[in-house]
C-alpha positions in Angstrom: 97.9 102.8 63.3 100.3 105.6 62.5 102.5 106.6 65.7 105.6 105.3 65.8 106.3 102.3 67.5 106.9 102.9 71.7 110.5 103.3 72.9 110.8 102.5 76.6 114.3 104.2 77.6 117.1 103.3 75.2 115.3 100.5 73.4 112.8 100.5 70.4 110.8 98.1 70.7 109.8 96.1 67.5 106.3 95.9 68.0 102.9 97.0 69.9 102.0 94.0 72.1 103.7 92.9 75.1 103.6 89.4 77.5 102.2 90.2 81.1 104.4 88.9 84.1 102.3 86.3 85.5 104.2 84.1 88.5 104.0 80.5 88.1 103.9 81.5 84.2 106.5 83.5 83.1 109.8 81.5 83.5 112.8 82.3 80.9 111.3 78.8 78.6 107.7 80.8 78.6 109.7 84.1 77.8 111.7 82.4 75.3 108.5 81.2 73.5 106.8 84.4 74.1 109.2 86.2 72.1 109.6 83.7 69.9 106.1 84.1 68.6 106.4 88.1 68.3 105.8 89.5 71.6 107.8 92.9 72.1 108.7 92.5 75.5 108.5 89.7 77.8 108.5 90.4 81.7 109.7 87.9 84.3 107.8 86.8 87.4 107.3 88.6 90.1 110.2 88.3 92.3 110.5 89.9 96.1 112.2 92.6 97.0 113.0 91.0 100.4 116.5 90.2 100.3 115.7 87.2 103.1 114.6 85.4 99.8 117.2 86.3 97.2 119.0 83.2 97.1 115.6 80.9 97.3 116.2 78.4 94.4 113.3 80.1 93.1 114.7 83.5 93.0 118.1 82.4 91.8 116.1 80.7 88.6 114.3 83.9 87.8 117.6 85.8 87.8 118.7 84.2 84.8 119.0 85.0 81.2 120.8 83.0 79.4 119.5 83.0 75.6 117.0 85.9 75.8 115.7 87.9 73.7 116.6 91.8 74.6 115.6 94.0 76.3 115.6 91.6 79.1 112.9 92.7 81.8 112.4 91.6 85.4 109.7 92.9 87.5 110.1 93.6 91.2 107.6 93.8 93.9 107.7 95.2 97.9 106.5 98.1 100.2 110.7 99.6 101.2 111.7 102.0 99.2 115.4 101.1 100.2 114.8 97.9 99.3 113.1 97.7 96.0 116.3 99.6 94.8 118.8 97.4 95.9 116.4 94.5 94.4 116.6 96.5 91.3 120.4 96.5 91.4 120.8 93.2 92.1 119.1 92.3 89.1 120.8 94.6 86.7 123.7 92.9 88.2 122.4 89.5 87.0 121.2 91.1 83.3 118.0 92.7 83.5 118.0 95.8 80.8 114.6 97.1 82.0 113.0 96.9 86.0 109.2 96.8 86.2 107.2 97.8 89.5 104.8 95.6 90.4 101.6 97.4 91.3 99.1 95.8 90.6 99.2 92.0 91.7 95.8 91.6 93.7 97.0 88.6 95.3 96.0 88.8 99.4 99.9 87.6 100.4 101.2 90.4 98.3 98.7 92.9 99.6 99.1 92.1 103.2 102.8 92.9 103.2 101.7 96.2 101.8 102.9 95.5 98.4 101.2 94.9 95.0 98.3 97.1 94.3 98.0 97.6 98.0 100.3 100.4 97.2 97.8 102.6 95.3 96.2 103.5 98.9 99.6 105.5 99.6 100.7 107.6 97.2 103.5 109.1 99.3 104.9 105.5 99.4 104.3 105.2 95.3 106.5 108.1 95.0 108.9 107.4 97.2 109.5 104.2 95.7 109.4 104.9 92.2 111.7 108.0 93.2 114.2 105.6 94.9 114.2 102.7 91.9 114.8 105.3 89.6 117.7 107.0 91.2 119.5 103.7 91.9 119.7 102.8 88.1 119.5 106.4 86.4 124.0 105.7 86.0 123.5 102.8 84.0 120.4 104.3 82.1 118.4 101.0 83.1 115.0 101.9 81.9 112.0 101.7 85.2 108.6 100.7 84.6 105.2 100.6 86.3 102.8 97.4 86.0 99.5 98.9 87.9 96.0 98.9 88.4 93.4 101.9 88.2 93.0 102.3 92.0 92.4 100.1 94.8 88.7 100.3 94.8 85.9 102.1 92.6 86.1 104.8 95.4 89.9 105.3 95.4 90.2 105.0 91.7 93.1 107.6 91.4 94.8 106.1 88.3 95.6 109.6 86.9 97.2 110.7 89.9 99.4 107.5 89.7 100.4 108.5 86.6 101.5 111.9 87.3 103.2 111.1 90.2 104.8 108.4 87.9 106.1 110.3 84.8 107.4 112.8 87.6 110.0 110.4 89.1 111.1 109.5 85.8 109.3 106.1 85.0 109.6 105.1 81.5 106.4 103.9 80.5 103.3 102.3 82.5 100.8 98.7 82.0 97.6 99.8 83.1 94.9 96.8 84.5 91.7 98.7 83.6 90.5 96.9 86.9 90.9 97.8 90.8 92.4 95.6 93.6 88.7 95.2 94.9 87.9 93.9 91.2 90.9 91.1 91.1 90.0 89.7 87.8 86.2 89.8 88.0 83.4 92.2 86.5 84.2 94.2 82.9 87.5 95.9 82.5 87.2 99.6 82.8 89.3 101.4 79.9 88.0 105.0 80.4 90.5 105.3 83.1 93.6 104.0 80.8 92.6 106.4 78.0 92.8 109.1 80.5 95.7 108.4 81.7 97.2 108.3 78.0 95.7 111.5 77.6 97.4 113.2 80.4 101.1 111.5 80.3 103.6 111.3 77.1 105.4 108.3 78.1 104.1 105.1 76.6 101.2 103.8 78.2 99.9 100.3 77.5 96.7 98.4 78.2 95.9 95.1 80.1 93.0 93.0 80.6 90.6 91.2 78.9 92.4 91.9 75.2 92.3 88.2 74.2 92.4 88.6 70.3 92.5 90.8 67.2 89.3 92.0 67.8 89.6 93.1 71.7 93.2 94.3 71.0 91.4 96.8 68.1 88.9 97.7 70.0 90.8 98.7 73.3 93.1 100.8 71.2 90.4 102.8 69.8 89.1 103.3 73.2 92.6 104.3 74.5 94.9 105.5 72.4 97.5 103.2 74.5 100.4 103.3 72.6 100.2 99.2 72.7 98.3 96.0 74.2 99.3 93.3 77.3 98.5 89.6 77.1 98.2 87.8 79.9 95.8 84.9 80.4 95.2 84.8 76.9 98.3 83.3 76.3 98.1 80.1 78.4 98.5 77.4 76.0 98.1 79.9 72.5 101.4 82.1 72.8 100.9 82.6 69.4 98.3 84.8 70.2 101.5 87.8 70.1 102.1 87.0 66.5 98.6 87.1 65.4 97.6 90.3 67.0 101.0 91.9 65.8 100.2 91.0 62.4 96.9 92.1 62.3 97.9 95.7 63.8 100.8 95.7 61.1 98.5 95.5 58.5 96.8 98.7 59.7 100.3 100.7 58.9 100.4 103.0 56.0 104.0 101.2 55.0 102.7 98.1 56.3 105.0 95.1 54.7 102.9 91.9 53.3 105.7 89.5 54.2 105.4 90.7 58.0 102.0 89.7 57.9 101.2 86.3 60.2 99.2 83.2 59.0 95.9 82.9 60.1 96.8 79.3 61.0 99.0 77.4 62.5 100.9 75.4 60.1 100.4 71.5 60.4 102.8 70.2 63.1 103.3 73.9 64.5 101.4 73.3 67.4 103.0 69.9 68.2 106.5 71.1 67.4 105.6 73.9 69.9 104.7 71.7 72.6 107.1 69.4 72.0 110.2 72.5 72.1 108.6 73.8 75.2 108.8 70.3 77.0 112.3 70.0 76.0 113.2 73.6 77.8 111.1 73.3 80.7 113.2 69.7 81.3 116.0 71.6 80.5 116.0 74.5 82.9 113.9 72.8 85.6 115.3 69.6 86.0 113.4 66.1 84.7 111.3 66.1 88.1 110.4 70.1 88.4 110.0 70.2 84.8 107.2 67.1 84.5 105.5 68.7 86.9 105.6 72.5 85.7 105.1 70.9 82.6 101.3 69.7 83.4 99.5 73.2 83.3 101.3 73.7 80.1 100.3 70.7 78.8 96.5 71.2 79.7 96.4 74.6 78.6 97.9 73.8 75.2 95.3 71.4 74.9 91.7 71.9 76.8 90.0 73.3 73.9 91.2 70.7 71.3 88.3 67.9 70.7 88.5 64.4 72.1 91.8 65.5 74.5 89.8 64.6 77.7 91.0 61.2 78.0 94.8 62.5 76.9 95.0 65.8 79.3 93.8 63.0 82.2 96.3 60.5 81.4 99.4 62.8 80.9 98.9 64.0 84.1 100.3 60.8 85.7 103.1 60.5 83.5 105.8 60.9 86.2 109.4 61.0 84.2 110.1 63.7 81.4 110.9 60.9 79.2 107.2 59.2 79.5 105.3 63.0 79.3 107.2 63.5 76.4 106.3 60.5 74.6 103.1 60.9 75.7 102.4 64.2 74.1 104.2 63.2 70.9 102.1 60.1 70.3 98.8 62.1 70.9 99.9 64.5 68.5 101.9 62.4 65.4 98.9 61.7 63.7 97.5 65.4 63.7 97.8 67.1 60.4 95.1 69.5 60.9 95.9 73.3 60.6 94.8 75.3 64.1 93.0 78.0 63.2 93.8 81.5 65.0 90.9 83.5 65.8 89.5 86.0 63.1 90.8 88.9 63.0 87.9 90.5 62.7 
């Protein structure tokens, strides 16, 4: 690739693939990691714009940053104009260096408050919105960005109009779903859409869904032109799925460096000293009893496709103190000296 990296307001960012919010996913440990493994950006959870639910323990956690990476992002989602921009405040206030609109969460409770990709059937509301976010932070040159789908059905598939209406009110760069609301996460993922609206917007435009590897991440950035990729799913349990697909499109630079270049394995222990760091943060920001059990999916994701974990992933699950889980997964994985291999890069 030969275009310049993307710049989303006042920040370069240092690569071309990004971490998708997902809730229940992205906490500040995940982000952490996230980043830690090469990701360019890493986007919080979805947090309301209903200010009835601000000071929810679970809003209060997603506010902070403490040891992040910048830029720090956190995306917002809601249906008041009013509101979204004093949500937007309010986290600036707490440290976010770049607001993201959520658009595109498919999720019936999101959708039934009007919010979420429901939004795509209204595109006075979209601009009014977008208009009002942007406004509220354009002093402070806080950065807005849109996280969206390509319509809310296949016969309201108005992704380019989106865009317009989106680059007009000053939105910094857009994450494009190449799927509709009516889709959710089903069926192929349509990229003509996202390569149209890259071809008719000059802010940076990057794609989502379904990239899961080198491969798909070269192949939907021929099909594009986005000016980068966003993982989602794909990173349950393999976040170093941001360094191998970074290295893999460095390597296609003209003043590509060797030494940036990623291993095609995981070192032996890396996976286990992964695990074992992530445990330690989740306990540490959660709490021992939230942590344990946020902790579980982790653990299971980390380890569904690795052979002969059956017995282990059912066990761990009942493992009710952090000190026991811990323990648990360090035994299992002591004795493992085998190098994970990433997926080719092909």
């Amino acid at each position: 690739m030969t275009a310049p990296l993307p710049q989303i307001g006042p920040y370069a960012l240092t690569g071309r693939v990004l971490a998708a919010p997902m809730a229940g996913v992205t906490d500040l440990p995940f982000r952490r990691l996230c980043r830690r493994f090469g990701a360019a950006l890493a986007a919080g959870e979805m947090m309301s714009a209903d200010p009835r639910l601000w000071d929810s323990r679970k809003s209060r956690l997603r506010r902070v940053h403490e040891d992040e990476p910048e830029p720090r992002t956190v995306q917002i989602a809601g249906s008041d104009p009013r509101q979204m921009a004093e949500a937007a405040r309010r986290n600036v206030e707490a440290g976010a260096q770049i607001i993201d609109l959520n658009m595109g969460c498919p999720a019936k409770k999101v959708c039934n408050r009007a919010a979420g990709s429901a939004l795509l059937r209204d595109e006075s509301l979209v601009e009014a919105i977008l208009r009002a976010v942007v406004e509220e932070l354009r002093g402070d040159r806080v950065p807005v960005t849109l996280k969206r789908r390509t319509g809310w059905s296949a016969q309201q598939r108005n992704g380019v109009t989106i865009a317009r209406i989106a680059e007009d009110a000053g939105i910094a760069a857009l994450a494009v779903h190449g799927r509709t609301r009516e889709c959710r996460f089903a069926g192929a993922v349509e990229y003509a859409t996202i390569a149209a609206i890259k071809s008719t917007v000059r802010i940076p435009v990057f794609a989502n869904g379904d990239i899961d590897g080198v491969a798909s991440a070269r192949r939907v950035l021929a099909q594009t032109g986005a000016d980068g990729v966003m993982i989602g799913r794909a990173a349950l349990g393999r976040p170093w799925i941001f360094r191998e697909i970074d290295a893999a499109l460095r390597e296609e630079e003209p003043c590509a460096n060797a030494a940036q270049s990623a291993p095609a394995t995981l070192a032996a222990g890396e996976l286990r000293d992964t695990m074992l760091t992530h445990l330690r943060e989740l306990y540490a920001f959660y709490g021992d009893e939230a942590g344990v059990r946020i902790a579980r999916k982790h653990i299971d994701w980390y380890c569904r496709e690795r052979a002969g974990s059956a017995a282990f992933r059912q066990a761990v699950m009942a493992a009710d103190s952090a000190e026991r889980q811990f323990a648990m997964v360090e035994e299992h994985l002591s004795e493992d000296h085998t190098p994970v291999t990433l997926v080719a890069a092909a």
